[in-house]
C-alpha positions as CSV (number, residue, x, y, z in Angstrom):
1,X,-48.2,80.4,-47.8
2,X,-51.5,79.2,-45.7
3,X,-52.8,78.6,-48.8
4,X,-50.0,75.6,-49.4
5,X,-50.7,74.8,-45.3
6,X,-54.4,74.2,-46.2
7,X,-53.6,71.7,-49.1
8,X,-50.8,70.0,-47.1
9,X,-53.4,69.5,-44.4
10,X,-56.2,68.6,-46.4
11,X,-53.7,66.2,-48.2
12,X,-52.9,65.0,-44.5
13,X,-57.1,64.7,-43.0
14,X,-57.7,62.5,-46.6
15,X,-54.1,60.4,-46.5
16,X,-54.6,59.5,-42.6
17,X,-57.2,56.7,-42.8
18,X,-55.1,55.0,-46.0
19,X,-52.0,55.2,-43.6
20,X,-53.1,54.0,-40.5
21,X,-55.2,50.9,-42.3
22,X,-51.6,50.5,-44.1
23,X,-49.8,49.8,-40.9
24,X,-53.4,48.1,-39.3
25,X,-52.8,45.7,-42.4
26,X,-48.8,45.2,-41.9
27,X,-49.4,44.7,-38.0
28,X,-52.3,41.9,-39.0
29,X,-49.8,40.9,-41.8
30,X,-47.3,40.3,-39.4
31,X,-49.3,38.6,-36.3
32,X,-50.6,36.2,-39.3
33,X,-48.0,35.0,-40.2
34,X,-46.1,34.4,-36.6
35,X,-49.6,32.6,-36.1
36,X,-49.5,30.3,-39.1
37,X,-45.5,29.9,-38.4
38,X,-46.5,28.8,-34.4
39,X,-49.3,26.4,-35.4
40,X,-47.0,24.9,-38.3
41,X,-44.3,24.5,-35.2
42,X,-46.5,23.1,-33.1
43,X,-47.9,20.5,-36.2
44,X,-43.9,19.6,-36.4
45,X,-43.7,19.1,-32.7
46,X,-47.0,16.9,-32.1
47,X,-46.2,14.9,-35.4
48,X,-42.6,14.1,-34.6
49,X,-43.7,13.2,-30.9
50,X,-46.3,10.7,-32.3
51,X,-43.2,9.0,-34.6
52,X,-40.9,9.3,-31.5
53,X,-44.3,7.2,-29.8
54,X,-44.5,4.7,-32.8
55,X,-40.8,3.8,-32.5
56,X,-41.3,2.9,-29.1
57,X,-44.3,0.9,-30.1
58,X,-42.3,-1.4,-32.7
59,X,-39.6,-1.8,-29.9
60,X,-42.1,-3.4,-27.9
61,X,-42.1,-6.1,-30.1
62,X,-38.5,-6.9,-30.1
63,X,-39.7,-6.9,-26.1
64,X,-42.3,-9.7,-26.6
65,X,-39.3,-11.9,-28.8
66,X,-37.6,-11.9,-26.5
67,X,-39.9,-12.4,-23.4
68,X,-41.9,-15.1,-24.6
69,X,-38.6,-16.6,-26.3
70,X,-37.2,-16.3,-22.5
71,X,-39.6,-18.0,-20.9
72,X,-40.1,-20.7,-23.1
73,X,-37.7,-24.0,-23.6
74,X,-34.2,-23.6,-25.5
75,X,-35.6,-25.7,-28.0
76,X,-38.2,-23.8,-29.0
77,X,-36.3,-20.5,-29.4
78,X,-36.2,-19.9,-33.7
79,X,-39.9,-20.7,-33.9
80,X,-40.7,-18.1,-31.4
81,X,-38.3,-15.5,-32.8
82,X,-40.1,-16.6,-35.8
83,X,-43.3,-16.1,-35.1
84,X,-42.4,-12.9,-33.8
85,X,-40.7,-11.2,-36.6
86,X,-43.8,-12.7,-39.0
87,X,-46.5,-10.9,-37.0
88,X,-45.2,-7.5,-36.8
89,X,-45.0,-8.1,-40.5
90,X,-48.8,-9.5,-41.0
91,X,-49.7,-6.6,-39.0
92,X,-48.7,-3.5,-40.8
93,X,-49.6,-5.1,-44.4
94,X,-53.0,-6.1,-43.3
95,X,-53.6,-2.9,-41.2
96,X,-52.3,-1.2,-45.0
97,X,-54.9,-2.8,-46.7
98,X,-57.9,-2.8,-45.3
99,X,-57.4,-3.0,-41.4
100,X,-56.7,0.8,-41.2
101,X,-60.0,1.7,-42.9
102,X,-61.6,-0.9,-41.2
103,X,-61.3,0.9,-38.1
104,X,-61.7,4.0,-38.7
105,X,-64.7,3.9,-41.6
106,X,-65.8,7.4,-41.3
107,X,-69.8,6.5,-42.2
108,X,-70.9,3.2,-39.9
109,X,-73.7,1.2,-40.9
110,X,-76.4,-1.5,-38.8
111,X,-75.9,0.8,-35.8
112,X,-72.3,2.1,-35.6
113,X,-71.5,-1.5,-35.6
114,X,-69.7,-1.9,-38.9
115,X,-68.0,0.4,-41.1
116,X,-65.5,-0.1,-44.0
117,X,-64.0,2.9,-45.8
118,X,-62.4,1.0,-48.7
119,X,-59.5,-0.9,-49.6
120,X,-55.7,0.4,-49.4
121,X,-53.9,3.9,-47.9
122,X,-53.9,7.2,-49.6
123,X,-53.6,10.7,-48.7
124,X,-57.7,11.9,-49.8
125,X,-56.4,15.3,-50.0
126,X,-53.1,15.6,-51.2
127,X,-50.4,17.0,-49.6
128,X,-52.6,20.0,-48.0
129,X,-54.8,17.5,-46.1
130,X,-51.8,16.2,-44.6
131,X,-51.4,19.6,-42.5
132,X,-55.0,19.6,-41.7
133,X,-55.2,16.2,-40.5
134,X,-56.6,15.5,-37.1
135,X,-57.3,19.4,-36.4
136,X,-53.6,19.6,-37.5
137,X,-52.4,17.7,-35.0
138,X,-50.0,15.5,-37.0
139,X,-50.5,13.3,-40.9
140,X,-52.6,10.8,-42.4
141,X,-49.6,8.8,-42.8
142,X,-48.4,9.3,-39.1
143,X,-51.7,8.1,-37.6
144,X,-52.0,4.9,-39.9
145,X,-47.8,3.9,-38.8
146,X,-48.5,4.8,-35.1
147,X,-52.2,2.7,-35.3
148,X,-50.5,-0.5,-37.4
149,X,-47.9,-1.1,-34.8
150,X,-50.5,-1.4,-32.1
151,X,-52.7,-3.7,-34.7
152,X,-50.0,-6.2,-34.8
153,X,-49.9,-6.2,-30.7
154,X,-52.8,-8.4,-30.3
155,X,-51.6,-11.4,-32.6
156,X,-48.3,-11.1,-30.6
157,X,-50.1,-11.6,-27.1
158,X,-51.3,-15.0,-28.7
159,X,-48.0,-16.0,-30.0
160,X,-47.3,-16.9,-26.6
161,X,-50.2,-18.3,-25.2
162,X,-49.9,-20.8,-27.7
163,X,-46.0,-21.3,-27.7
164,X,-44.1,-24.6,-28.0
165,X,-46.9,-26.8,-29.5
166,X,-48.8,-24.7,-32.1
167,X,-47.8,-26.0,-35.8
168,X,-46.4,-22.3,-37.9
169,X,-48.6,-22.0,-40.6
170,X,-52.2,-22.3,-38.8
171,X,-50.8,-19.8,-36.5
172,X,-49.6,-17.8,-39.7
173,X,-53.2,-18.0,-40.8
174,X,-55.0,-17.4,-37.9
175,X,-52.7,-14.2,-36.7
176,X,-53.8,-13.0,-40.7
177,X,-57.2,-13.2,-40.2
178,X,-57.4,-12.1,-36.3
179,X,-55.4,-8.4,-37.2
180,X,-56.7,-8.0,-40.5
181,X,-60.4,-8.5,-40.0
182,X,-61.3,-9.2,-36.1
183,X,-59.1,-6.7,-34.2
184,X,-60.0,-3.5,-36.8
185,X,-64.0,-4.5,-36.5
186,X,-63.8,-4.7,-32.6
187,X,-61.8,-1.6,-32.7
188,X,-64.2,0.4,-34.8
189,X,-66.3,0.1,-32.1
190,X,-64.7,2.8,-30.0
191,X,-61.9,4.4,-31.5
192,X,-63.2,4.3,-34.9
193,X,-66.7,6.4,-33.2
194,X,-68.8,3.5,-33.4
195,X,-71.0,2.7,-30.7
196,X,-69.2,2.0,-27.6
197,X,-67.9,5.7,-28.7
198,X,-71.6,6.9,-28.2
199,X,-72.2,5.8,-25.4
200,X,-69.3,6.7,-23.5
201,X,-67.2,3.9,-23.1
202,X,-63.1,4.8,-22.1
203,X,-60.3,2.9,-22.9
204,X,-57.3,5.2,-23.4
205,X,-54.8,3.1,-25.4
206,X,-56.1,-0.4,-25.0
207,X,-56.8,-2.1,-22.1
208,X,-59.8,-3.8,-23.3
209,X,-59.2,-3.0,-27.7
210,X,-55.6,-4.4,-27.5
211,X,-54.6,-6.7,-24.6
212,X,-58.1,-8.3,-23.5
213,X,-58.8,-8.7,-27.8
214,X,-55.1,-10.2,-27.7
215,X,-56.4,-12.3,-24.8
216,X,-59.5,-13.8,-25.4
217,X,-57.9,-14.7,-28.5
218,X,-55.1,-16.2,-26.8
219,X,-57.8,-18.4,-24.2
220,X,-59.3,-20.1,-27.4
221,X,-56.3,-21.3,-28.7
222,X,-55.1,-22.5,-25.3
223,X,-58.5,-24.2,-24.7
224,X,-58.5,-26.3,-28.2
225,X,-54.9,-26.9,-28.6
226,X,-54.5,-28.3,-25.0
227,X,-51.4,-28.1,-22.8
228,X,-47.9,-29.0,-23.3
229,X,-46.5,-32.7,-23.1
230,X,-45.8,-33.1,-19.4
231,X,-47.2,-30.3,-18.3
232,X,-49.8,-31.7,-16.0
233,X,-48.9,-35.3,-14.8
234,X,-51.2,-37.4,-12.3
235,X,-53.7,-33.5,-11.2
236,X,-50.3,-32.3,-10.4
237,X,-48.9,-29.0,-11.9
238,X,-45.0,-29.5,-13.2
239,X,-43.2,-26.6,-13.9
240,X,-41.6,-26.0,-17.1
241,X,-38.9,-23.9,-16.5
242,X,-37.8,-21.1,-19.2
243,X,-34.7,-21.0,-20.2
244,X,-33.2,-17.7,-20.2
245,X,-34.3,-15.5,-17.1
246,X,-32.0,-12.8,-18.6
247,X,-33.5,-12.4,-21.9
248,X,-37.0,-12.2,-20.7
249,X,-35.8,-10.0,-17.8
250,X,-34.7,-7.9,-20.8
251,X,-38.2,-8.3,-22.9
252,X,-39.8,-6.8,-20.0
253,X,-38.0,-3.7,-19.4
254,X,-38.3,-3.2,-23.5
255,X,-41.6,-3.2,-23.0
256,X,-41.6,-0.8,-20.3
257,X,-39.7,1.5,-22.1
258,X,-41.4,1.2,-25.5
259,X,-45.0,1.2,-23.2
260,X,-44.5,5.1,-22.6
261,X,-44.8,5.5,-26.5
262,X,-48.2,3.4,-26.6
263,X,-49.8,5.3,-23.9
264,X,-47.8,8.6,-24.2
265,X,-48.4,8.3,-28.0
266,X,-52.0,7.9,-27.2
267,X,-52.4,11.4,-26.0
268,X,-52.1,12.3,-30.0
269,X,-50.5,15.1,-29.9
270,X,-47.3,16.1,-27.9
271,X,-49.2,18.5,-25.3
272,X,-47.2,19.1,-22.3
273,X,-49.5,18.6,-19.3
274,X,-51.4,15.4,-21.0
275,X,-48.3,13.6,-22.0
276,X,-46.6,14.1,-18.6
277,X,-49.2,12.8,-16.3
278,X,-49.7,9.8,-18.5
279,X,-46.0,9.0,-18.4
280,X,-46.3,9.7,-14.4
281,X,-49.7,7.1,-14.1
282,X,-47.8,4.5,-16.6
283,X,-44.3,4.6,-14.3
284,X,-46.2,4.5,-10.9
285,X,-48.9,1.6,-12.1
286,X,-45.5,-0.6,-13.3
287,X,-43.9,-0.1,-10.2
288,X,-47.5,-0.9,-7.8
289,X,-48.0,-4.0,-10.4
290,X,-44.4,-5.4,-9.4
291,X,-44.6,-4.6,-5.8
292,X,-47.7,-6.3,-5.3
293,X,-47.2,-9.8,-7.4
294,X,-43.6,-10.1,-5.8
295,X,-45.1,-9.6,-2.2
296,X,-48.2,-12.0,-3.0
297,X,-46.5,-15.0,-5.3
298,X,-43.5,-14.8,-2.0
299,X,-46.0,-15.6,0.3
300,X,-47.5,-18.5,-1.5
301,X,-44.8,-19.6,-3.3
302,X,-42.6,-18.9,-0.4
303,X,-40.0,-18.3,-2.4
304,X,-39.5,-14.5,-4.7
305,X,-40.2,-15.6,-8.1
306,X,-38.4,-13.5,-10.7
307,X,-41.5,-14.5,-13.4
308,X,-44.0,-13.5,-11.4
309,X,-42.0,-9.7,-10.5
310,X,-41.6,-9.8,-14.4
311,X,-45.2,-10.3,-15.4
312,X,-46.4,-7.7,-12.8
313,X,-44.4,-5.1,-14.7
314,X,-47.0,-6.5,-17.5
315,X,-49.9,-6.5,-15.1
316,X,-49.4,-3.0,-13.7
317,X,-49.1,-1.8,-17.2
318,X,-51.9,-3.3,-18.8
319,X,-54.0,-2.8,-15.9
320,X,-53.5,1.2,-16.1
321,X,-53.4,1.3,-20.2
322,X,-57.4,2.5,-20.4
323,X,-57.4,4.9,-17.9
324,X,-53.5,6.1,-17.4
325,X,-54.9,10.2,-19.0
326,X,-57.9,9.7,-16.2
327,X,-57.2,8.2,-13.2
328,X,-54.5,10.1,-10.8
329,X,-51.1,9.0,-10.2
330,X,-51.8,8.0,-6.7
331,X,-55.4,6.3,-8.1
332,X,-52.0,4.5,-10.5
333,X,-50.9,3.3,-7.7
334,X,-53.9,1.3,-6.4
335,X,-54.7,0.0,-10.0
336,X,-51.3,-1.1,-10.5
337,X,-51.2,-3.1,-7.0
338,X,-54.2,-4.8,-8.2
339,X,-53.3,-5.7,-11.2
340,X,-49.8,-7.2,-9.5
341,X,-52.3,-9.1,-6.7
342,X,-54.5,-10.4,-9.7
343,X,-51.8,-11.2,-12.4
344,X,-50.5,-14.6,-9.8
345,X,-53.8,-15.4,-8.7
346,X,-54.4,-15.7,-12.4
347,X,-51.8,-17.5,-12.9
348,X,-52.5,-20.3,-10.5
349,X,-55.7,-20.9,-11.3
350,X,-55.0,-21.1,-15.1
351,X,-53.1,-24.2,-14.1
352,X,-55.5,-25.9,-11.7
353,X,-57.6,-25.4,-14.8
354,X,-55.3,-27.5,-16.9
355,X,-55.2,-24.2,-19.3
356,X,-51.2,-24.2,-20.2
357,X,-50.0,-20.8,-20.8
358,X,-46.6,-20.4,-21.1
359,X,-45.8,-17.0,-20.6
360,X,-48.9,-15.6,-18.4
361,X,-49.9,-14.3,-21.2
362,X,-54.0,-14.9,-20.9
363,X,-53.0,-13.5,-17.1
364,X,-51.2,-10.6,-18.2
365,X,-53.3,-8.6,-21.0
366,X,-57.0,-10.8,-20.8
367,X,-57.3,-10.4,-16.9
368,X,-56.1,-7.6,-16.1
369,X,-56.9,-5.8,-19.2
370,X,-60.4,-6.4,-17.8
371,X,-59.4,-5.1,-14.4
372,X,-57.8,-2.3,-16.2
373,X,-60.7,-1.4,-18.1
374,X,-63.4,-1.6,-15.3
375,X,-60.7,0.5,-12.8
376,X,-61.8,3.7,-15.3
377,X,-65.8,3.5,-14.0
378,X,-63.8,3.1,-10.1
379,X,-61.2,5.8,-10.6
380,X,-62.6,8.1,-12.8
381,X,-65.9,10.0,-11.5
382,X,-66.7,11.2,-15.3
383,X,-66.8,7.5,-16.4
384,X,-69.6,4.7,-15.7
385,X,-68.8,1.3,-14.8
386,X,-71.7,-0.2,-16.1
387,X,-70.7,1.6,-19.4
388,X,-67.1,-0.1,-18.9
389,X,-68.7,-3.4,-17.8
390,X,-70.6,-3.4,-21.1
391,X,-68.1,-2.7,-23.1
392,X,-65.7,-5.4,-21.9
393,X,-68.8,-7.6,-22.2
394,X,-69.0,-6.8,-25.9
395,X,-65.8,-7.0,-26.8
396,X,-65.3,-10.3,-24.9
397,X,-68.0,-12.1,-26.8
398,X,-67.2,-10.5,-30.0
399,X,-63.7,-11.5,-30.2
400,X,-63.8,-15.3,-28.0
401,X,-66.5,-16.6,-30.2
402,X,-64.4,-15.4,-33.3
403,X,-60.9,-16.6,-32.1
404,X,-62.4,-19.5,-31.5
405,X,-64.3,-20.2,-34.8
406,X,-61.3,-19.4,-36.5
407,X,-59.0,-22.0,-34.3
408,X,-62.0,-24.5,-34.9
409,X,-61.9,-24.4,-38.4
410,X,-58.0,-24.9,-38.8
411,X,-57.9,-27.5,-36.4
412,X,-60.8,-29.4,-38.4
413,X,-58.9,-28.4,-41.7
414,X,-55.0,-28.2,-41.8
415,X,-54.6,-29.1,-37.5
416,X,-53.5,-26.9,-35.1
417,X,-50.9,-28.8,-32.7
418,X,-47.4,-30.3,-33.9
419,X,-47.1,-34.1,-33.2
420,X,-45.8,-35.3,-30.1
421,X,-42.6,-36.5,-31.8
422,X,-42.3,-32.7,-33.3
423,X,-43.4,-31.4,-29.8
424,X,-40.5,-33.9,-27.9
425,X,-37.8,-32.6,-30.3
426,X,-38.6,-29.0,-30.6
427,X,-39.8,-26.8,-33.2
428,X,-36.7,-25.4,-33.8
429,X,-35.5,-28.4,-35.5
430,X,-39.1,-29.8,-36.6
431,X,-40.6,-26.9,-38.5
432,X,-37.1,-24.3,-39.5
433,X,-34.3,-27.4,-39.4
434,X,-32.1,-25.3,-37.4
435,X,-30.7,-24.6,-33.4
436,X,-30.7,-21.1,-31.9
437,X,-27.9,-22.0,-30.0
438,X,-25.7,-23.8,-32.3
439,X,-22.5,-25.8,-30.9
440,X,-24.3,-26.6,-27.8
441,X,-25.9,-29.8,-27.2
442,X,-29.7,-29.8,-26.8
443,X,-31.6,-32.6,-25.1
444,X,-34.4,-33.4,-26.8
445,X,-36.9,-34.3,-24.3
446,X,-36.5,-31.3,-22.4
């Protein structure tokens, strides 16, 4: 009997460590693979978050439509709507084939000034590289959708700058050339690591890379095309009065909405805390921007204009687009009031310039995406404004001088500018044969 005792318990003293290493391996087993299940959950969460935030981003261009198409003249209404719906097209195709790797080249050469990582889209590793992605954030293919719909922004801010006199196709070809080549090169500069990157330049989700690109761009085709017929008669400034308030009251508050996707998306990734206070900044910064452009364009104007409320929406918005994950929600507040004060003053100096802008546009994303991106080195103690300064400076040269050669070149080559008859009768009728509001009668000098 103790003889069976001693073998059971030497049988017990050798089994022991096997055992407990068993359950030691289960237990690790079992915490391994809740781990890999929570960080596949949170990969599902942050990479739905960023689609949710690229939907939002393509709405915003159904917002431009239909502001720009608001503000404009009845007549002029199907090229605009045009324009619009070929953009957002030129945009994702060219950011497909070589814009996306453009500007984001992985290996940069002459300085981290220029980088190209090849032609086309693809998946390098397979469907397993998808997971591991941006730190397994969210895919390869989510971040080249979510990136493309902000590429085909900054041809859309031209669009109407240059509305109601530009002829189609040169704006066709210059809105090709701008996204596919100039926007994706500038870009590369900062988001793509190059050397703004380095040296610690901040632009969130593109004060500066999106709206003041869009807007320089949009100030060279304003300068060579010239304003509208009638626009400035005798040094006086005439009015040309949109012709649907309600639609472009409507474009606006699309882009609000769809403007908490581009700077909510831009958090890249769907973290609680980072996602929150940029929706916070973004809300408060729209509000300041309209507060201050309706008190200031009342007192001059003495009169509330509804246009000038609308584009502070814009100017609070662009104004707090590079800093909105850095600067406070009260710090919002002061950018966005800014950025309302600056978007009329903008305005009414554009036009003692003779520079005929439509839609505020140049006011809206050049100006105060300057003020924007310079607010960052005021607001934000970890960021320098000399830094900032710079890299508006770069990206201001870099993009004006090309806008402009391109602009130069069509208007040498195929012209820029309809006729004046085509201009008198509309370019609804002159370039697409066709009304937007058929049944009614249009005046054709309007």
């Amino acid at each position: 009997m103790r003889q069976n005792i001693k073998i059971i318990t030497a049988a017990g003293i050798t089994l022991l460590p096997g055992l407990l290493f068993a359950a030691e391996t289960v237990e690790f087993a079992a915490k391994s693979e809740a781990a890999i299940s929570g960080a596949e959950a949170m990969f599902a969460v942050n990479n739905t978050w960023m689609l949710v935030s690229t939907i939002l981003v393509f709405i915003m261009h159904l917002g431009f439509a239909s502001l720009e198409a608001g503000l404009s003249r009845a007549k002029n209404t199907v090229n605009i709507l045009f324009k619009n719906t070929a953009i957002i097209s030129i945009g994702i195709l060219t950011y497909a084939v070589m814009g996306f790797n453009l500007m984001y080249p992985g290996d940069f050469s002459f300085g981290a000034f220029f980088g190209f990582a090849g032609f086309g889209i693809a998946s390098p590793e397979g469907a397993a590289g998808l997971i591991e992605y941006a730190d397994g954030a969210y895919t390869y293919w989510t971040d080249f959708i979510f990136q493309a719909m902000f590429a085909a922004t900054a041809a859309t801010i031209v669009s109407g700058a240059v509305a109601e006199r530009i002829k189609l196709g040169s704006f066709l070809i210059f809105s090709t050339i701008y996204v596919a080549l100039i926007y994706p090169w500038a870009g590369s500069w900062h988001w793509g690591g190059g050397w703004l990157s380095e040296i610690g330049f901040h632009d969130f989700a593109g004060s500066t890379l999106v709206h003041s690109v869009g807007g320089w761009a949009a100030l060279a085709g304003v300068m060579l095309l010239g304003p509208r017929i009638g626009k400035y008669v005798n040094g006086t400034v005439k009015p040309i009065m949109g012709h649907n308030m309600p639609l472009a009251t409507i474009g606006v508050f699309l882009l609000w909405f769809g403007w908490f996707g581009f700077n909510g998306g831009s958090v890249l990734s769907a973290d609680p805390g980072g996602v929150s206070l940029v929706f916070v900044t973004t809300a408060l910064a729209a509000s300041a921007g309209v507060m201050g452009a309706m008190c200031l364009s009342w007192i001059i104007q003495k009169k509330p204009d509804l246009s000038m409320a609308l584009n502070g929406v814009l100017a609070g918005l662009v104004g707090i687009t590079a800093g909105a994950d850095v600067i406070t929600p009260m710090g919002s507040i002061i950018v966005g009031l800014i950025a309302g004060f600056i978007v009329v003053i903008s305005v009414i100096s554009f036009d003692k310039l003779k520079l005929d802008d439509p839609v505020g546009a140049i006011s809206v994303h050049l100006v105060c995406g300057i003020w924007g991106t310079l607010a960052v080195g005021i607001f934000s103690s970890e960021h320098s404004f000399l830094v900032q300064f710079m890299g508006v400076a770069a990206y201001g040269a870099a993009s004006f001088i090309s806008a402009y050669a391109i602009f130069a070149v069509l208007k040498a080559t195929a012209g820029i500018r309809v006729t004046r008859e085509e201009e008198l009768k509309g370019l609804d009728i002159a370039e697409h044969g066709m009304e937007s509001y058929s049944g009614f009668q249009i005046f054709r000098n309007q």
